[in-house]
Structures are given as structure tokens and as C-alpha cells.
C-alpha positions, 0 to 999 in steps of 0.5 A: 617391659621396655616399650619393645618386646622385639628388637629395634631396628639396627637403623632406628636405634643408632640413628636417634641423634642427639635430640632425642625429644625432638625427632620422629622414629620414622624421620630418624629412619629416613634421615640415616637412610636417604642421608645429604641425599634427603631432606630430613639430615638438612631440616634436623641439622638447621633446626639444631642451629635456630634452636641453639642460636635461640637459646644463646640469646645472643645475635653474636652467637651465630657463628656458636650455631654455625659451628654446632650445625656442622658438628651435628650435620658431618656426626649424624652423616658419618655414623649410619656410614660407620654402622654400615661398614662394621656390619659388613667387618663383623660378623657378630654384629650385636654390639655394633648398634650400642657402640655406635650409639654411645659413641654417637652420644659422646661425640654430640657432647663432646662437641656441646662442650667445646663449644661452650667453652669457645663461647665463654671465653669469648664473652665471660660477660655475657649474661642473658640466661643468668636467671638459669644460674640463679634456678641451679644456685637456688634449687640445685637438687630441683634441677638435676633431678629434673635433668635425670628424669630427662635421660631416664625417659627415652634415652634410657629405654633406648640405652637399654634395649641396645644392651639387650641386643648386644646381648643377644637377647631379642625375642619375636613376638606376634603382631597380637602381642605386639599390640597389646604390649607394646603402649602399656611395656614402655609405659611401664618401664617409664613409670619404674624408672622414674619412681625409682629415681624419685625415691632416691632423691627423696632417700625413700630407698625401701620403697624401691624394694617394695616396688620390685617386690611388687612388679616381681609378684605381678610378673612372677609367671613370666620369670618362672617360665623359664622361656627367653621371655622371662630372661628378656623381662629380668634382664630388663628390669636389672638394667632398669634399676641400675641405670635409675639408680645410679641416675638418682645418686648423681643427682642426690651426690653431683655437686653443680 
């Protein structure tokens, strides 16, 4: 149901980074695993500061990029350091690639805005991206609906099965399940998440209802089983709806 019917690895999962639309998952293995020792923590840490020294649009700003290459190279280089050594503290070690995860989130956003506030300060004139003020003025619900359909695609799907393992719900599949599963779960997952949201923008809240109905008839035998797939499934789809529809009413109620 979502993407993955065994666990993520303990590596893969805490080591997304902040970008989560722009790294492979073998490239985030190799990056916590070989950590300054490899390539990939370098590459991935000076291509967050092109890319945001691009879209500050500014020569100024290069000491804005400088600083977000640091924060993002000393976070992404302590956290695979910090997952291993409460692995070695703990032993339940469910919940500790979901606390790193949301803690690994919370220190990449909070370092953002911080030094997004430095920048302002620094040039309350500037201007080169006042088109995007103009888009957020004029279509406001347009651009935090497309903002939620960011998060609810692949930083949700990851949010979810973290949760699961914390919960200690993880189930083995074969290598034949895993392949037939494995495209057409994610997939799956994706498509409910984002209808869902988009029923809600759009204050279409009984299409929701008829769409779990209808997933619900379609997976019946599953839930019925009474096998820890069928917990695996529910749970999931619990967690799927709640995370797009409260994704959904921050788009509809968030004033920007």
C-alpha cells in the first residue's frame, strides 16, 4: 500500500536529507555510510549552495550559500553519527529512525529560516524574486496547494513508514511480492494522498468517504485476514489519511 511492504532500511530512511526530490536512495546510503570520507556528502552538500545562490538571484548572497553549505554539510554529517550511537544506547531501536528523521527536518528548516531572515534583513530591498510575491498575492490558494502536494508525495510516504516501524509494524514479503507490490503500492499510496488533498481544497469532503469506501472494497480481503498484513494495510491507510487531510486544511485555512 505504501511503496514498501518490508521496512526501509534503518540507513536509507534517516538519511533523505532535506532534498528530497533531488537524491537517489543508493546516493543517501552512500552518503551516511562513506560520510566526509566519500564523495556524495561534498557533491550533495555544494549542490545545495549553487542551487540556493541560484535562486537568490543575487552575486551578494554568497555568503547566504556558504552558510546553508555548512548547516547542511555539519547536519547531514552528525545525523547517520547520531542514529548510530542511539542504536547502540537503545535497545528498542524502533523510534530512533523517525526521531532522527523529524529532527533531521526540523534542524534543515530551522537553519532555512534563519538564514532567511539574516538575508532580509540585510537587503529588505531586494527584490529579484518579487514575481513569487505577486503569484503568493494573486493565487495564494494555488500555491500552498501545490506546496501540500509536494510534502504529501515522497516526504509523506517516508513519514509514514518510520511511523510504522516505530510501531513496530514491519512485515517480510518475498522477493515475488516485492516485485509485483512494490510500483503499483507506492503508486497507490501517491494517488490516495493527493485526490484526497485535492478534495479538500476543492470542499469535496464526501468524495473522500467514497474513495475509502472504495479502496476498502477493493482491499477487504486483506483486512479481513486477520494476518499483520492486514494491520500493516489499515494502519497505513490511517496514517495516509490523516497526514492529507490535515496537509489539506493547512492549505485551505493557512493565511500567506
Amino acid at each position: 500500500h505504501l511503496g514498501l511492504l518490508h521496512p526501509p532500511r534503518q540507513d536509507q530512511s534517516s538519511a533523505r536529507g532535506a532534498d528530497f526530490y533531488l537524491q537517489t536512495n543508493s546516493f543517501c546510503r552512500m552518503k551516511a555510510k562513506l560520510g566526509i570520507k566519500g564523495t556524495q556528502l561534498w557533491i550533495h552538500s555544494m549542490f545545495v549552495g549553487i542551487l540556493s545562490w541560484i535562486v537568490v538571484g543575487d552575486i551578494r548572497g554568497w555568503w547566504l550559500s556558504l552558510l546553508l553549505v555548512l548547516s547542511h554539510f555539519f547536519i547531514d554529517w552528525l545525523k547517520p553519527k547520531a542514529e548510530h550511537r542511539l542504536l547502540k544506547w537503545q535497545k528498542d531501536c524502533s523510534w530512533v529512525g523517525l526521531t532522527i528523521f523529524l529532527v533531521d527536518q526540523f534542524l534543515h528548516v530551522l537553519c532555512i529560516l534563519f538564514l532567511a531572515d539574516l538575508w532580509f534583513n540585510a537587503n529588505s530591498n531586494w527584490t529579484q524574486w518579487g514575481w513569487v510575491l505577486e503569484l503568493i498575492s494573486d493565487h495564494p490558494l494555488r500555491v500552498k496547494t501545490f506546496l501540500v502536494f509536494l510534502l504529501v508525495v515522497k516526504p509523506a510516504n517516508i513519514l509514514i513508514l518510520l511511523i510504522l516501524k516505530a510501531c513496530n509494524l514491519n512485515i517480510e514479503v518475498n522477493e515475488k511480492e516485492k516485485k509485483n507490490n512494490f510500483h503499483a503500492g507506492r503508486l497507490i499510496g501517491l494517488l490516495e494522498r493527493c485526490l484526497i488533498v485535492l478534495f479538500v481544497v476543492l470542499s469535496q469532503y464526501e468524495a473522500i468517504g467514497f474513495l475509502i469506501a472504495a479502496k476498502s472494497i477493493l482491499r477487504f480481503s486483506e483486512a479481513t485476514s486477520g494476518s499483520v498484513k492486514s494491520e500493516y494495510v489499515l494502519t497505513g491507510t490511517l496514517l495516509s489519511l490523516t497526514i492529507a487531510l490535515c496537509l489539506g486544511l493547512v492549505a485551505v485555512k493557512w493565511n500567506i
